[in-house]
PQR file of N, CA, C, O and H, with PARSE charges and radii, in Angstrom:
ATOM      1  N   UNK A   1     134.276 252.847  95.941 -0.4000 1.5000
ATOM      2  CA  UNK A   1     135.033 251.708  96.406 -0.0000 2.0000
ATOM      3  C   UNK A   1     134.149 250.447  96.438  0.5500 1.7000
ATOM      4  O   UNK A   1     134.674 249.454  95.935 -0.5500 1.4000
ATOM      5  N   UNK A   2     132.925 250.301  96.928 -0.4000 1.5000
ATOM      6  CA  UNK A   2     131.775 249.544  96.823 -0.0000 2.0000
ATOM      7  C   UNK A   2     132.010 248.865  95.628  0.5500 1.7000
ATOM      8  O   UNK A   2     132.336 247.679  95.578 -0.5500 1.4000
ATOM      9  H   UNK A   2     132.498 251.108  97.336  0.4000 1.0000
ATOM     10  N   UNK A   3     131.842 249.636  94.609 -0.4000 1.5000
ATOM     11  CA  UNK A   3     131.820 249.264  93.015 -0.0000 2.0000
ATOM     12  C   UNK A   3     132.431 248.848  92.813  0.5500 1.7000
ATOM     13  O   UNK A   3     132.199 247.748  92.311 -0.5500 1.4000
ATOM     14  H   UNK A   3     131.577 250.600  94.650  0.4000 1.0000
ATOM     15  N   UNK A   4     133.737 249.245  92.973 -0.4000 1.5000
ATOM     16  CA  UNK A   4     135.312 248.189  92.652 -0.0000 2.0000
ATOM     17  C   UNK A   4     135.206 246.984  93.504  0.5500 1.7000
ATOM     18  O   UNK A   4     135.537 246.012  92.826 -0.5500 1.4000
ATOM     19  H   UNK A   4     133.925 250.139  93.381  0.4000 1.0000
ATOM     20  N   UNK A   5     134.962 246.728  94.411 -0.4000 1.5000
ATOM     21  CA  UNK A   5     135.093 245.703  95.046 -0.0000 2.0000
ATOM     22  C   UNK A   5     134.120 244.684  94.479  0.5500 1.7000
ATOM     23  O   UNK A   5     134.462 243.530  94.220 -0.5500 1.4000
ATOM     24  H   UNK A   5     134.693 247.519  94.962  0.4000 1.0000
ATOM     25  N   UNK A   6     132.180 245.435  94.191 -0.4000 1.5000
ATOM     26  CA  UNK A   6     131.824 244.536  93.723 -0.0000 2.0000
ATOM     27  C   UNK A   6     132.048 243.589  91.853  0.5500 1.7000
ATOM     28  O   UNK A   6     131.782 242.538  91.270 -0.5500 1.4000
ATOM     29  H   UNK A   6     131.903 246.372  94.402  0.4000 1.0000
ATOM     30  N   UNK A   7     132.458 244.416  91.733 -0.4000 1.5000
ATOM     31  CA  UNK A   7     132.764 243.973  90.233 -0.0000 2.0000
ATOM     32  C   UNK A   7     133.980 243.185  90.098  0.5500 1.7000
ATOM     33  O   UNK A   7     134.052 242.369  89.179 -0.5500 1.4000
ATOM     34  H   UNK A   7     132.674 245.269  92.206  0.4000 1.0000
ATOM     35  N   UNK A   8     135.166 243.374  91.102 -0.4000 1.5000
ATOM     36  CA  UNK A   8     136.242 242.467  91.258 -0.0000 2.0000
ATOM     37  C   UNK A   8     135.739 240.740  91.789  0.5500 1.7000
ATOM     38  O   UNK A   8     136.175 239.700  91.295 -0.5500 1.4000
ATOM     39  H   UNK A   8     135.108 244.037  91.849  0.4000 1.0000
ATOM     40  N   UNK A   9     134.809 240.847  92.813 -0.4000 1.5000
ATOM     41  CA  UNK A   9     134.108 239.436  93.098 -0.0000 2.0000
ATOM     42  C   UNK A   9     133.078 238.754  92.223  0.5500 1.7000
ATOM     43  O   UNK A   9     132.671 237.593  92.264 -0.5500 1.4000
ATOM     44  H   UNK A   9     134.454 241.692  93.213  0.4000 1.0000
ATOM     45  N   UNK A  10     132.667 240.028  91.202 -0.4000 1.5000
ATOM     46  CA  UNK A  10     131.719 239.467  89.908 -0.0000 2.0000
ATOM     47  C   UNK A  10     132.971 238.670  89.247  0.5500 1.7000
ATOM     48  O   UNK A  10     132.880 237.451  89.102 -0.5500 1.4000
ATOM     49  H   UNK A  10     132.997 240.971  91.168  0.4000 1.0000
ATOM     50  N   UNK A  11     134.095 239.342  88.864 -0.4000 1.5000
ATOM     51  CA  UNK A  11     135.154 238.931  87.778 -0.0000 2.0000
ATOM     52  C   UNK A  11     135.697 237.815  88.424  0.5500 1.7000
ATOM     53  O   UNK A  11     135.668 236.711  87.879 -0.5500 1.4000
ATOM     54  H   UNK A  11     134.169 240.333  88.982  0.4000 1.0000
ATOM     55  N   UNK A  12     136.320 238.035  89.824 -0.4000 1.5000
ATOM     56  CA  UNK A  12     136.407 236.424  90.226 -0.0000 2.0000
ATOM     57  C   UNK A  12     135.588 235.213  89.726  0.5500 1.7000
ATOM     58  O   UNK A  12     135.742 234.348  88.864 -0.5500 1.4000
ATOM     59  H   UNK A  12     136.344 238.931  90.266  0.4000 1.0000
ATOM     60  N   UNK A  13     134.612 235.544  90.684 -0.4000 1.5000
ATOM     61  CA  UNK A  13     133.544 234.394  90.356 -0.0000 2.0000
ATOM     62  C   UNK A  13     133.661 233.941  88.909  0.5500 1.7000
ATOM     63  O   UNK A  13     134.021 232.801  88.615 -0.5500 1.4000
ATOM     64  H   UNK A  13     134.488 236.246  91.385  0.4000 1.0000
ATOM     65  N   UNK A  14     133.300 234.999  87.893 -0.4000 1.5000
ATOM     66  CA  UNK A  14     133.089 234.905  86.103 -0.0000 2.0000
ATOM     67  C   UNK A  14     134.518 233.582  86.202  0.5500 1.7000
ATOM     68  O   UNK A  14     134.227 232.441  85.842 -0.5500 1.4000
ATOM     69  H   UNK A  14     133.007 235.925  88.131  0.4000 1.0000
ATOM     70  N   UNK A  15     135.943 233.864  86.687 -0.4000 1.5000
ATOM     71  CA  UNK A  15     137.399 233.334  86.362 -0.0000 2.0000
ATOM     72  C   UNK A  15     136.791 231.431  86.981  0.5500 1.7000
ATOM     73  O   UNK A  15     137.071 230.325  86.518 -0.5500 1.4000
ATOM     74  H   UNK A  15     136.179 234.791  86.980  0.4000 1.0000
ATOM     75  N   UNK A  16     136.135 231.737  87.865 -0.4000 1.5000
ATOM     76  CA  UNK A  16     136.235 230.315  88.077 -0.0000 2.0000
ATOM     77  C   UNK A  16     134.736 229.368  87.702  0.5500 1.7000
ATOM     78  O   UNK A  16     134.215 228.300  88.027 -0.5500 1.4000
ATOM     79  H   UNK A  16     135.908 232.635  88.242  0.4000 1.0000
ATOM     80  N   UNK A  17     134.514 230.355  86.953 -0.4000 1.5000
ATOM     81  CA  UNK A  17     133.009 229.427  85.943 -0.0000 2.0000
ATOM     82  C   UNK A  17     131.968 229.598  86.349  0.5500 1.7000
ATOM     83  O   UNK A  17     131.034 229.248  85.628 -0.5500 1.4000
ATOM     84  H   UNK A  17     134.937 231.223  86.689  0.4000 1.0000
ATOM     85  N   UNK A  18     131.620 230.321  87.917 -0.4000 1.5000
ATOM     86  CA  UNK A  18     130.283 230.688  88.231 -0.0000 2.0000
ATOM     87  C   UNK A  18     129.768 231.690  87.940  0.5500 1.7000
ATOM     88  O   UNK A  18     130.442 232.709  88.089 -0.5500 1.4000
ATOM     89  H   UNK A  18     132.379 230.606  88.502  0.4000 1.0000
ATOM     90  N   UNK A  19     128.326 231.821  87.389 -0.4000 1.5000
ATOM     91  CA  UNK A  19     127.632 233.205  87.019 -0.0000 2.0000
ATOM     92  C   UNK A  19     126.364 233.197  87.618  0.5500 1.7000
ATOM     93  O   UNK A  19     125.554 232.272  87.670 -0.5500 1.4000
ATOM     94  H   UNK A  19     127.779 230.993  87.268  0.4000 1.0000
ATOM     95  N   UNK A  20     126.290 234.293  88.046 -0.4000 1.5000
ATOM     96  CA  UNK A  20     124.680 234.603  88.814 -0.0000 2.0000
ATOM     97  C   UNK A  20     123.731 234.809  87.777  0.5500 1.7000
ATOM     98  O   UNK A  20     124.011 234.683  86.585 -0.5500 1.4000
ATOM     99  H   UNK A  20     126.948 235.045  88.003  0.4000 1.0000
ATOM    100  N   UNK A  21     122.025 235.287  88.443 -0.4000 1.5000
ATOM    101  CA  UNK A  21     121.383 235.005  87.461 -0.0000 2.0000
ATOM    102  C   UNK A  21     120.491 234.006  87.438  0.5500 1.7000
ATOM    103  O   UNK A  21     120.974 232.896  87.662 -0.5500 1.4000
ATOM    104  H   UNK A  21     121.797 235.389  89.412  0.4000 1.0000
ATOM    105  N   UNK A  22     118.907 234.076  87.160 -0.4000 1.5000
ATOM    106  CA  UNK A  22     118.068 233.105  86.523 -0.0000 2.0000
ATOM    107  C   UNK A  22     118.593 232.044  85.454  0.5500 1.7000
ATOM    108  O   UNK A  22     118.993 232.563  84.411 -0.5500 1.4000
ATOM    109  H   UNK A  22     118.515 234.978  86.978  0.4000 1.0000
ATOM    110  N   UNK A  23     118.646 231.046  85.501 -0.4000 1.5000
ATOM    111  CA  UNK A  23     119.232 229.967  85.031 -0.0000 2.0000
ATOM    112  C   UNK A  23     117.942 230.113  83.394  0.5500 1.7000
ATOM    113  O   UNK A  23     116.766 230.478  83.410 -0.5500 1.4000
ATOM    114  H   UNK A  23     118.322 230.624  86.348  0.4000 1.0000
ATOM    115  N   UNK A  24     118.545 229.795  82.543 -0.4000 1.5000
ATOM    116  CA  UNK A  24     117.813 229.681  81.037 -0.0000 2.0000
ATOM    117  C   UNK A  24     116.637 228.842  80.746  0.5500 1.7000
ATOM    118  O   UNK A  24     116.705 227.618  80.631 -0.5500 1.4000
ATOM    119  H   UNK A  24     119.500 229.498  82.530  0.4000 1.0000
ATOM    120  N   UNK A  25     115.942 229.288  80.672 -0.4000 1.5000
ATOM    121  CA  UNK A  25     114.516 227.872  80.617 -0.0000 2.0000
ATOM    122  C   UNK A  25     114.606 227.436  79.283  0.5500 1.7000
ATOM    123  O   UNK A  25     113.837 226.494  79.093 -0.5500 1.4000
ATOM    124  H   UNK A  25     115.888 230.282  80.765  0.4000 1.0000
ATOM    125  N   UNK A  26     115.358 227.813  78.117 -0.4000 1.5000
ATOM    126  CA  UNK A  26     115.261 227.288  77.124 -0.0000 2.0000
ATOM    127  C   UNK A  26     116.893 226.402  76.607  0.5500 1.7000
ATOM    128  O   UNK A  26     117.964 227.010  76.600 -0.5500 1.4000
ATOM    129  H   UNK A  26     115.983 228.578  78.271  0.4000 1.0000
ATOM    130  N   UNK A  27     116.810 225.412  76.344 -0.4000 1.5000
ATOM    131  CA  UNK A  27     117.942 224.777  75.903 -0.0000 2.0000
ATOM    132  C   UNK A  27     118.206 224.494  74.752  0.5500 1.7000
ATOM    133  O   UNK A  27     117.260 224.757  74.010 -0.5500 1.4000
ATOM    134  H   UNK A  27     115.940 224.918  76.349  0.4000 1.0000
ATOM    135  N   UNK A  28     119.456 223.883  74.016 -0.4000 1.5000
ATOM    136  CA  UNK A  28     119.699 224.016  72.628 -0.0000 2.0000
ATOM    137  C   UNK A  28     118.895 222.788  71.795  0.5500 1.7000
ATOM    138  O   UNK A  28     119.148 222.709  70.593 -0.5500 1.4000
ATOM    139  H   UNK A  28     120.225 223.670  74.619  0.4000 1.0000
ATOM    140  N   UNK A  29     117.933 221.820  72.377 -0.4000 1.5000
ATOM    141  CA  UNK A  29     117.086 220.612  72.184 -0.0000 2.0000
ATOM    142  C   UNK A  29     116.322 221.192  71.740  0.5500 1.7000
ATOM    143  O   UNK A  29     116.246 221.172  70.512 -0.5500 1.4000
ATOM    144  H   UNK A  29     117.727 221.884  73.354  0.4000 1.0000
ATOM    145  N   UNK A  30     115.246 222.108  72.617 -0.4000 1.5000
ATOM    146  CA  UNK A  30     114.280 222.516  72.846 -0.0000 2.0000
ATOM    147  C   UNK A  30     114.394 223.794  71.789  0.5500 1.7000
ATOM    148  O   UNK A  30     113.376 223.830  71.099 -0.5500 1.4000
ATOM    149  H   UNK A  30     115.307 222.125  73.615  0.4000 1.0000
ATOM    150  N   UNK A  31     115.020 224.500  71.568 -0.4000 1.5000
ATOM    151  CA  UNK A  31     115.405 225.272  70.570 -0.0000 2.0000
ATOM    152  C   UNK A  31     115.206 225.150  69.116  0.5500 1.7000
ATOM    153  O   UNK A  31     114.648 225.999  68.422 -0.5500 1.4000
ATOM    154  H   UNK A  31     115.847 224.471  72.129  0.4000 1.0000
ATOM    155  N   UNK A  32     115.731 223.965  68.677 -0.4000 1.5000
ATOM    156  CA  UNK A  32     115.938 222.961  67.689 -0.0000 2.0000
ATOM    157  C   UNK A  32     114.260 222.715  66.907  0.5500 1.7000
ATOM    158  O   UNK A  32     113.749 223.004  65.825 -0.5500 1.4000
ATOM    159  H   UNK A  32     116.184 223.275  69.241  0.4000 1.0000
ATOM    160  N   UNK A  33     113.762 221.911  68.369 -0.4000 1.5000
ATOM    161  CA  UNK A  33     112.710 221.599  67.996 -0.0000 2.0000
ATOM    162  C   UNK A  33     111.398 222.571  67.528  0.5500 1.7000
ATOM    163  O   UNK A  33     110.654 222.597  66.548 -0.5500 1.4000
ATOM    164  H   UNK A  33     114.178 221.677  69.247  0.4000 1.0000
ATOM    165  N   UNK A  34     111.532 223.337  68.751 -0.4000 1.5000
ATOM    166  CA  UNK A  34     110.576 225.320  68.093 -0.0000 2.0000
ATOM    167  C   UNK A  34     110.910 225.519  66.999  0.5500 1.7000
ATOM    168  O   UNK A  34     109.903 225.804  66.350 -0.5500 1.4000
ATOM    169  H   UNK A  34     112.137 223.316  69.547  0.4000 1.0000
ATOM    170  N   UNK A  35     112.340 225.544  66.007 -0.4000 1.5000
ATOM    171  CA  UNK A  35     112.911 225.669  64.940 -0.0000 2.0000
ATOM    172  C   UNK A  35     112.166 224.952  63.757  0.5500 1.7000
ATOM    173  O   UNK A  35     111.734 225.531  62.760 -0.5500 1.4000
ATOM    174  H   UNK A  35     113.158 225.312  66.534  0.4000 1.0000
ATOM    175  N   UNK A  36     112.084 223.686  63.998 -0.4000 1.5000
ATOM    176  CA  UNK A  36     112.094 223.113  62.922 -0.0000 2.0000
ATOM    177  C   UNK A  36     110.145 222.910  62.955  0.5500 1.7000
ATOM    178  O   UNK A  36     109.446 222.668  61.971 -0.5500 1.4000
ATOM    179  H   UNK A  36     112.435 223.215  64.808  0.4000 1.0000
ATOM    180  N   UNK A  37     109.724 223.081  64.225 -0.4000 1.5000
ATOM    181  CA  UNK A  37     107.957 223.019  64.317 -0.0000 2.0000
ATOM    182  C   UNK A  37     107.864 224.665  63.511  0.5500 1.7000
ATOM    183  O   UNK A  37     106.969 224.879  62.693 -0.5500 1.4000
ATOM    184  H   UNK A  37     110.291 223.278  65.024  0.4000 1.0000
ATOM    185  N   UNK A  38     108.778 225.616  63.827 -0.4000 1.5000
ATOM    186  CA  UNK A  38     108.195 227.016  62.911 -0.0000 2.0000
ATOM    187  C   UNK A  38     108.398 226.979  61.635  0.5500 1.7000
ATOM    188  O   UNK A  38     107.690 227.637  60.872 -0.5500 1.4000
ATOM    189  H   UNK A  38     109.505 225.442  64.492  0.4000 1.0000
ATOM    190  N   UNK A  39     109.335 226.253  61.234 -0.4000 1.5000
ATOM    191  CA  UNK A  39     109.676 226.106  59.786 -0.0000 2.0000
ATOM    192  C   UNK A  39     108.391 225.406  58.878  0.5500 1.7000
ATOM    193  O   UNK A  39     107.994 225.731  57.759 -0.5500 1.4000
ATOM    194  H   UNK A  39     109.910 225.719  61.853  0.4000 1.0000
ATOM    195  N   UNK A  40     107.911 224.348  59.771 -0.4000 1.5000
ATOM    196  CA  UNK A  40     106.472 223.483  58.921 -0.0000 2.0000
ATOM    197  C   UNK A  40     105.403 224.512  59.093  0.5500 1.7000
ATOM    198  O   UNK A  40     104.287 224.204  58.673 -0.5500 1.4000
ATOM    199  H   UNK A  40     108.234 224.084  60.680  0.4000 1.0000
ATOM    200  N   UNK A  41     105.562 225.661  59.632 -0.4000 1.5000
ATOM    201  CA  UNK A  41     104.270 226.581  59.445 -0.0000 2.0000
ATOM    202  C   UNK A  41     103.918 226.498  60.639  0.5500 1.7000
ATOM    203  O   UNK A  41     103.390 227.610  60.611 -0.5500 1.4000
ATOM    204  H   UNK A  41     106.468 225.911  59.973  0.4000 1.0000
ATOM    205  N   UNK A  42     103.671 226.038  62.068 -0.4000 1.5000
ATOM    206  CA  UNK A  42     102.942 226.084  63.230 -0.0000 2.0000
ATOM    207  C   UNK A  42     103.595 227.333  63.849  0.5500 1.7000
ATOM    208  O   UNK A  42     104.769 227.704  63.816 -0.5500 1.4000
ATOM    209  H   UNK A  42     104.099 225.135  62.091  0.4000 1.0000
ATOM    210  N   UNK A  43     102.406 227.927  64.475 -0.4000 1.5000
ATOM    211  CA  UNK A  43     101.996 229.066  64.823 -0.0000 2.0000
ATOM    212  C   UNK A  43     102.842 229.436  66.629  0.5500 1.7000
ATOM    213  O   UNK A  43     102.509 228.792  67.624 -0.5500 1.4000
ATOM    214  H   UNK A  43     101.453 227.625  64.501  0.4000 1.0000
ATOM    215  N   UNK A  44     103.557 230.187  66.654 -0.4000 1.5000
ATOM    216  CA  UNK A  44     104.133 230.464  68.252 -0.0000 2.0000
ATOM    217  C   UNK A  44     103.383 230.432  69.165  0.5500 1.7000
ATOM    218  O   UNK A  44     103.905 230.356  70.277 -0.5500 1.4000
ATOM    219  H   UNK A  44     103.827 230.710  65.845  0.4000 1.0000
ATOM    220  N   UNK A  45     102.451 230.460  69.114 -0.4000 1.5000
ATOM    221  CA  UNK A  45     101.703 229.899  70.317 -0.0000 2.0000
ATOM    222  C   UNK A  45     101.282 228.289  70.287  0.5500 1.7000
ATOM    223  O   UNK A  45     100.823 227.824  71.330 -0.5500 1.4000
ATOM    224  H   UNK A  45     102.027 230.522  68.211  0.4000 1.0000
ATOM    225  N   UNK A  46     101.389 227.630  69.405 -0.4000 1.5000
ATOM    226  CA  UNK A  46     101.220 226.562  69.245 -0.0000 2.0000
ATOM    227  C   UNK A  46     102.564 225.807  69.977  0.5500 1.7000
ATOM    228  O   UNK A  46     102.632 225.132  71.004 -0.5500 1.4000
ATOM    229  H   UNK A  46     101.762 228.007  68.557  0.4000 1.0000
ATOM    230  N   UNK A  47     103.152 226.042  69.416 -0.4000 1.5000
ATOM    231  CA  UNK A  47     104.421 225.902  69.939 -0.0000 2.0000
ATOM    232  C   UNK A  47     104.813 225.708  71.168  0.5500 1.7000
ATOM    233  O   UNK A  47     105.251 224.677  71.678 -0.5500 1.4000
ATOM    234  H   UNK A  47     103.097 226.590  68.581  0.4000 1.0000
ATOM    235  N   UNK A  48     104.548 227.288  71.867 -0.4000 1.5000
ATOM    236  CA  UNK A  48     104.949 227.612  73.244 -0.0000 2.0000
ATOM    237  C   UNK A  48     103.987 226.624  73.928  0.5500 1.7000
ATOM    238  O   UNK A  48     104.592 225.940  74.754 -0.5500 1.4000
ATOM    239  H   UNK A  48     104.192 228.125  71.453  0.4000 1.0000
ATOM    240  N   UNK A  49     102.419 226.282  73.823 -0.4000 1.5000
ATOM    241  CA  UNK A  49     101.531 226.248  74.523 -0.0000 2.0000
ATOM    242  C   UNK A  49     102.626 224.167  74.986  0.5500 1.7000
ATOM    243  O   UNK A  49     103.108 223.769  76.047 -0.5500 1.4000
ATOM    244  H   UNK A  49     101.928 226.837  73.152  0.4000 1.0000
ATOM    245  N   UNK A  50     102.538 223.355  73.326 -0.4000 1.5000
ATOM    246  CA  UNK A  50     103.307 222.444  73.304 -0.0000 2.0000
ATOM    247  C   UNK A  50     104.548 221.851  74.015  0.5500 1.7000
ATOM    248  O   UNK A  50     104.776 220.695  74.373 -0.5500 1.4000
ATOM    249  H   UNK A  50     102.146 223.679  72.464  0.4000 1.0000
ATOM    250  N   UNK A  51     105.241 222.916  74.109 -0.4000 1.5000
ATOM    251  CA  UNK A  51     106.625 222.960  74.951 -0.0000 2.0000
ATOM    252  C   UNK A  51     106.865 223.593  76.446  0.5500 1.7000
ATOM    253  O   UNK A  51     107.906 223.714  77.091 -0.5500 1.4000
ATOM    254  H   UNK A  51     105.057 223.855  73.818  0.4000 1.0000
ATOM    255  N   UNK A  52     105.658 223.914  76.723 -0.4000 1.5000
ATOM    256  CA  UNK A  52     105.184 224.478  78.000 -0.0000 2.0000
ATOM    257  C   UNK A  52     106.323 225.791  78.492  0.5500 1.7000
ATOM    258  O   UNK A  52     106.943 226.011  79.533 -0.5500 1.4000
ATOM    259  H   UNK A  52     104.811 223.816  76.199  0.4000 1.0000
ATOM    260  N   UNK A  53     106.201 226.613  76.933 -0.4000 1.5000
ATOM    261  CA  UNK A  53     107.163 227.785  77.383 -0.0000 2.0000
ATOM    262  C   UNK A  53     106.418 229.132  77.012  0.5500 1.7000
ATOM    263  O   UNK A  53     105.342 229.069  76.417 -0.5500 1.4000
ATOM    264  H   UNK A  53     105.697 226.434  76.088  0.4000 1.0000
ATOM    265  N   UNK A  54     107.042 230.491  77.397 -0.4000 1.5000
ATOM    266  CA  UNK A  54     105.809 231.256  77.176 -0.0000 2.0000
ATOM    267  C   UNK A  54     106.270 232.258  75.127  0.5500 1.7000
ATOM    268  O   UNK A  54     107.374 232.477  74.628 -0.5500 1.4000
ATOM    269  H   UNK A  54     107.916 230.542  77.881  0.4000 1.0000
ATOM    270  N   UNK A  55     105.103 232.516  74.668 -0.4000 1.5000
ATOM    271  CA  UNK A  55     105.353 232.909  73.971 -0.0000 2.0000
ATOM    272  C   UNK A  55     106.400 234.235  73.605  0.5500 1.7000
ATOM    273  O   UNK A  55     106.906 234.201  72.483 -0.5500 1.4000
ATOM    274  H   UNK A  55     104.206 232.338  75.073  0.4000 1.0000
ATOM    275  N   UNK A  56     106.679 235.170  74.322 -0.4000 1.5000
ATOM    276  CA  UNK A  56     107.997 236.352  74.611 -0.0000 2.0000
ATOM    277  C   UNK A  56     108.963 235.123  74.369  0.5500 1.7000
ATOM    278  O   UNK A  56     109.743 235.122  73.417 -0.5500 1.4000
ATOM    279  H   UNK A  56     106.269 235.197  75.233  0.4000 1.0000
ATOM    280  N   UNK A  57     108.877 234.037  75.303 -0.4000 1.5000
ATOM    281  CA  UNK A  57     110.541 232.900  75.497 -0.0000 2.0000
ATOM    282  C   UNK A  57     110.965 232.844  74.009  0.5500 1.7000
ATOM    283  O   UNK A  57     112.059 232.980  73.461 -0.5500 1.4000
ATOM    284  H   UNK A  57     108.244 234.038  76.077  0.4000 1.0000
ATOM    285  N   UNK A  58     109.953 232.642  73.635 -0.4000 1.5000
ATOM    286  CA  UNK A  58     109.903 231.534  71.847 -0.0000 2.0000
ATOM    287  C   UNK A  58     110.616 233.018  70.913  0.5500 1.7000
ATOM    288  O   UNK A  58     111.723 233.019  70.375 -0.5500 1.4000
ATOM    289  H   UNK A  58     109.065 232.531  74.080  0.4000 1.0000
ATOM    290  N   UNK A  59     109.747 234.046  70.927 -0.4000 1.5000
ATOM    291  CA  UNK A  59     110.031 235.542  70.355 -0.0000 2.0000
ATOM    292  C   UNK A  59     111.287 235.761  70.555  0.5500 1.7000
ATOM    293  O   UNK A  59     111.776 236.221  69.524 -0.5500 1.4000
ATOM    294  H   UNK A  59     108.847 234.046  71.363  0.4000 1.0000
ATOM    295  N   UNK A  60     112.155 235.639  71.506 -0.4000 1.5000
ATOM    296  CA  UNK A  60     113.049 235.602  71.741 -0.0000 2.0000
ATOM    297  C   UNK A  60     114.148 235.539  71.553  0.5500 1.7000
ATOM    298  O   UNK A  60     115.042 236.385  71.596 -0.5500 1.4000
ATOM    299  H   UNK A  60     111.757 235.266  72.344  0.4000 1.0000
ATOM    300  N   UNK A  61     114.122 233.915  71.201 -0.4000 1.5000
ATOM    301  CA  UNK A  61     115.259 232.853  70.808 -0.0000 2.0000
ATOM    302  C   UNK A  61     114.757 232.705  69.653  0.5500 1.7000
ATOM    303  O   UNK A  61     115.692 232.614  68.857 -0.5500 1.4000
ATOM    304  H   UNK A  61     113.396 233.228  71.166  0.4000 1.0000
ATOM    305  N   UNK A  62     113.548 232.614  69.016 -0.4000 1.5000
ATOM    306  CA  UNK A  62     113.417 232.602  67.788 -0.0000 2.0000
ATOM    307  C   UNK A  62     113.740 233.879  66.797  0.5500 1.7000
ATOM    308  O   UNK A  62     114.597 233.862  65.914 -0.5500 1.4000
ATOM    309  H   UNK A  62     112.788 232.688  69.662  0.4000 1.0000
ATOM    310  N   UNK A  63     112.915 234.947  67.108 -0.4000 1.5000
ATOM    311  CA  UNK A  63     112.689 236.027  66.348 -0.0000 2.0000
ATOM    312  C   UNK A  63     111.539 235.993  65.301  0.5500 1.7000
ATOM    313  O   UNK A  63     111.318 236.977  64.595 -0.5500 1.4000
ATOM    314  H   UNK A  63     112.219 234.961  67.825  0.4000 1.0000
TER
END
């Protein structure tokens, strides 16, 4: 019963736009830009160290 109840106040919440959770340190700017710095050849740690994010973040969203 626990379970049902909690997953019914997860699904609420989800209905009216709130979600729990660590908020995303990476945004679709910041994304962009790792993108197009990996494309000229610079190195993921170069990157991460640049954008003050950690290299796993970059691995990540990049691949």
């Amino acid at each position: 019963m626990i379970v049902e109840r909690t997953r019914a106040g997860l699904d609420a919440a989800k209905a009216q736009g709130r979600t729990g959770g660590r908020p995303t340190v990476i945004t679709e700017d910041v994304l962009t830009v790792a993108k197009a710095r990996k494309a000229k050849g610079e190195s993921i740690t170069a990157i991460a160290k640049a954008l003050g994010l950690s290299r796993a973040t970059l691995y990540r969203h990049i691949g």
